[in-house]
N, C-alpha and C positions, 0 to 999 in steps of 0.2 A: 303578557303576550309579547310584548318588546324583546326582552330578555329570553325567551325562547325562538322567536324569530332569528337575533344573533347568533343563539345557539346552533340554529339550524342552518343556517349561511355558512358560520366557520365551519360547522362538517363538511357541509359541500364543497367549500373551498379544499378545507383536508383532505377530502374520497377524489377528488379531479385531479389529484396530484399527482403527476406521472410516476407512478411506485419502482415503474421499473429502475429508475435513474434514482440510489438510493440517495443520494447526496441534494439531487436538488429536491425530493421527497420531504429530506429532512430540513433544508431550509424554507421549502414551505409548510411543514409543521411548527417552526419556529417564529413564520412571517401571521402564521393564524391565531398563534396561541396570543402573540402582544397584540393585535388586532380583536380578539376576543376580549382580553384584559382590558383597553382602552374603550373597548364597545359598553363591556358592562359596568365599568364606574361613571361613566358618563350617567346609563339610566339609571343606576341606584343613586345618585346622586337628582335626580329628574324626582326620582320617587318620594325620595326623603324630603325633598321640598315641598312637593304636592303634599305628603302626609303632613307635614308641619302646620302647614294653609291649614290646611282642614281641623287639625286637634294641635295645636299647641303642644299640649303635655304628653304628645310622642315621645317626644324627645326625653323623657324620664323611665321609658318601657326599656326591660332589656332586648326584645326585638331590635329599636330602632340602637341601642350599642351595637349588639349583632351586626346589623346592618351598615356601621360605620368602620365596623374593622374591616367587613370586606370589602367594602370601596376602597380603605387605607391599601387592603392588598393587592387589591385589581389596578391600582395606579401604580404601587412599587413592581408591580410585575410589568406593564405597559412599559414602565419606564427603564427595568432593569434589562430585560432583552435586546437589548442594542447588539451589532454584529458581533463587536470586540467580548463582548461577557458571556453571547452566544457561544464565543469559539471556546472560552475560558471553559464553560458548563459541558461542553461535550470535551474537551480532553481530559476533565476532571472525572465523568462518567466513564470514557476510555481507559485513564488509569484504573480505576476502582473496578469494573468489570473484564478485560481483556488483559492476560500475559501482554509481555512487552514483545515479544516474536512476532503475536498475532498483531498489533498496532501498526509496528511494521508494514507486514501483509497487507493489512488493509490499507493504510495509507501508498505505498508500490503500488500496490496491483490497481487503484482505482486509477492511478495517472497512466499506468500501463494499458488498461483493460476494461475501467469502468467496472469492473465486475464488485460484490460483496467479497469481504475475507472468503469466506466460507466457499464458496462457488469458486473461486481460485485459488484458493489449497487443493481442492478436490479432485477439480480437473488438471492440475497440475504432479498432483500425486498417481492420479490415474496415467500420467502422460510419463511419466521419468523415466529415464533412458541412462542405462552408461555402456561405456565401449573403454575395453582394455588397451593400454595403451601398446600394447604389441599389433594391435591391428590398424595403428597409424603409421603412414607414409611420407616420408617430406614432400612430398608433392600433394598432399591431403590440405598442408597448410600455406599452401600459395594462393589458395584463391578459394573464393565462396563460393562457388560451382560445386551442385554433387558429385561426388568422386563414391560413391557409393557405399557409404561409412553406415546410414542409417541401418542398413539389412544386418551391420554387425554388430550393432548397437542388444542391449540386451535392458527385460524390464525393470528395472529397482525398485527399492523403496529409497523413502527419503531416511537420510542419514546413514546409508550404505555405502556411497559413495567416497573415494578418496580427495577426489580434488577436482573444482569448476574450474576449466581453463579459460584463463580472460586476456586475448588477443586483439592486436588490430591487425586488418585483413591488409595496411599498407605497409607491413615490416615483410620482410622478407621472409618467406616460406623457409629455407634452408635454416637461418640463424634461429627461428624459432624453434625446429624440431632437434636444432641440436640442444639447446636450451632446455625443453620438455625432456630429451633423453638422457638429459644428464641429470635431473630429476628422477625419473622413471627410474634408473640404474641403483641410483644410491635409495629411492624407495624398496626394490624389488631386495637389494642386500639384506637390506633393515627389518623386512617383514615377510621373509621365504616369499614370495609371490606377486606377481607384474597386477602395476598401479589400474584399479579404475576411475575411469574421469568423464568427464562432464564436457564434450566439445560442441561447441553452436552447429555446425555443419553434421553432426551427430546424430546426436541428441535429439534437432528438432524435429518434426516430421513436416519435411519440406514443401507437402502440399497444403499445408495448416500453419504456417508460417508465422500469421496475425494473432491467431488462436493459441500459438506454442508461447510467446513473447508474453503473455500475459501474464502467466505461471514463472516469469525469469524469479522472482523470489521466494515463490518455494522451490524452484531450480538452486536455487544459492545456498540456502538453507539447508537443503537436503547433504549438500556437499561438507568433508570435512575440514577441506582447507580449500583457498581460495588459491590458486596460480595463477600470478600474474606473469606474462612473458611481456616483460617491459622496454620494448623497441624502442628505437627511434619517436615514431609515430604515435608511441600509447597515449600518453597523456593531453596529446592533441584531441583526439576523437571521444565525444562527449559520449557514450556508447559504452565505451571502457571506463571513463569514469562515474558512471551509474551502476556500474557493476559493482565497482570499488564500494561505491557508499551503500548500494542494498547493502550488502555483505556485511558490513561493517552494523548498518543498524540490524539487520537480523541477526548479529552474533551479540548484543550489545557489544561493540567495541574491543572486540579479542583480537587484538595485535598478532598475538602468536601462531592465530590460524590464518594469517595472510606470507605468502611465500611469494616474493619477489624476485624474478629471476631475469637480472638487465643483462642488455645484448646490444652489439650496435654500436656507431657513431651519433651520440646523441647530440653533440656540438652542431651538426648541421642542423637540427632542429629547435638548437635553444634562440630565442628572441635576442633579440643586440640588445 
């Protein structure tokens, strides 16, 4: 009766757990499970005692073995779920079940968006955008103001894309699109036809702004080379450098798909 009473606690505890928040879901499925583990070696341990009072020669039944392994297990489980081996046990289940892209994703988009992988690939594949870069303006890149880029934005898929532009909004608009066009130029030579890319003032859709951001890593992802227009001010704005590192873990580490194109007087911004 004991022993299904804790059974029926730790469910309740498990079913109240806020599901929609899958992370803290899952560490109260892991706050249950050692809490269930230590609930029931304690009474099996209760039982085995009282059985012993009672009959002596218990203790030569294989029942009451039986009975002493699971206690052995119910303690080494109690005891082994501590946070550090927690975390050990779910990236060791992340390896073994998820591509290393989607690990990624999941890990990005929950600090972005709280959302699951799945739910933020989805809506982020439904949401991609790119815009040719013939239908940018130097004045497009001076400032995060709609300049009306979205309406020429067109839908993609992911990995159609040529290249996510990763700017900071405090370099100068001119130096940057000369930058990008000197890009675009020796792409359009290379490959009969003007670049498509990936621009934040683009791209997003600016009434969904919160909603668009969630998706920046399968935005990255979907891209085939990363552009960095590395001003003065890039490396300052942590913004540009999260872009840098999505990118980087969703490609595992492909050097060669990052294209850095510096500009600018960086001396005024290096630290003494």
């Amino acid at each position: 009766l004991l022993q299904a009473l804790a059974q029926l606690l730790a469910a309740a505890a498990l079913f109240s757990s806020p599901l929609r928040v899958p992370r803290r879901a899952l560490t109260r499925l892991w706050h249950t499970l050692r809490c269930l583990y230590a609930t029931q070696s304690v009474l099996t341990l209760l039982q085995l005692g009282m059985a012993l009072q009672l009959d002596p020669s218990f203790k030569h039944s294989l029942f009451f073995a039986h009975r002493v392994v699971w206690c052995v297990n119910a303690i080494a489980g109690a005891v082994v779920l501590t946070a550090r081996r927690r975390r050990r046990i779910q990236a060791s289940i992340a390896r073994a079940l998820l591509p290393e892209d989607r690990r990624g994703l999941a890990a990005v988009g929950a600090l972005m968006g709280g959302k699951t992988s799945a739910t933020a690939f989805a809506a982020a594949a439904a949401s991609f955008r790119s815009l040719s870069f013939r239908q940018i303006r130097p004045g497009d890149l001076a400032s995060s103001a709609d300049s009306g880029l979205h309406a020429l934005t067109r839908p993609a898929k992911l990995g159609e894309v040529d290249a996510f532009v990763s700017h900071s909004w405090l370099d100068d608009g001119e130096a940057k699109f000369e930058a990008l066009a000197a890009w675009a130029e020796s792409f359009e030579s290379e490959h009969g036809r003007p670049a498509c890319v990936w621009l934040d003032k683009a791209c997003i859709n600016q009434e969904h702004i919160e909603a668009s951001l969630a998706g920046l890593p399968a935005y990255l992802s979907g891209c085939r080379f990363l552009l960095v227009l590395a001003g003065p001010s890039y490396l300052r704005r942590l913004w540009c450098v999260v872009e840098v590192f999505v990118f980087s873990l969703m490609t595992r580490g492909s050097a060669e798909r990052i294209v850095v194109l510096p500009f600018g007087d960086h001396s005024r911004h290096t630290p003494a």
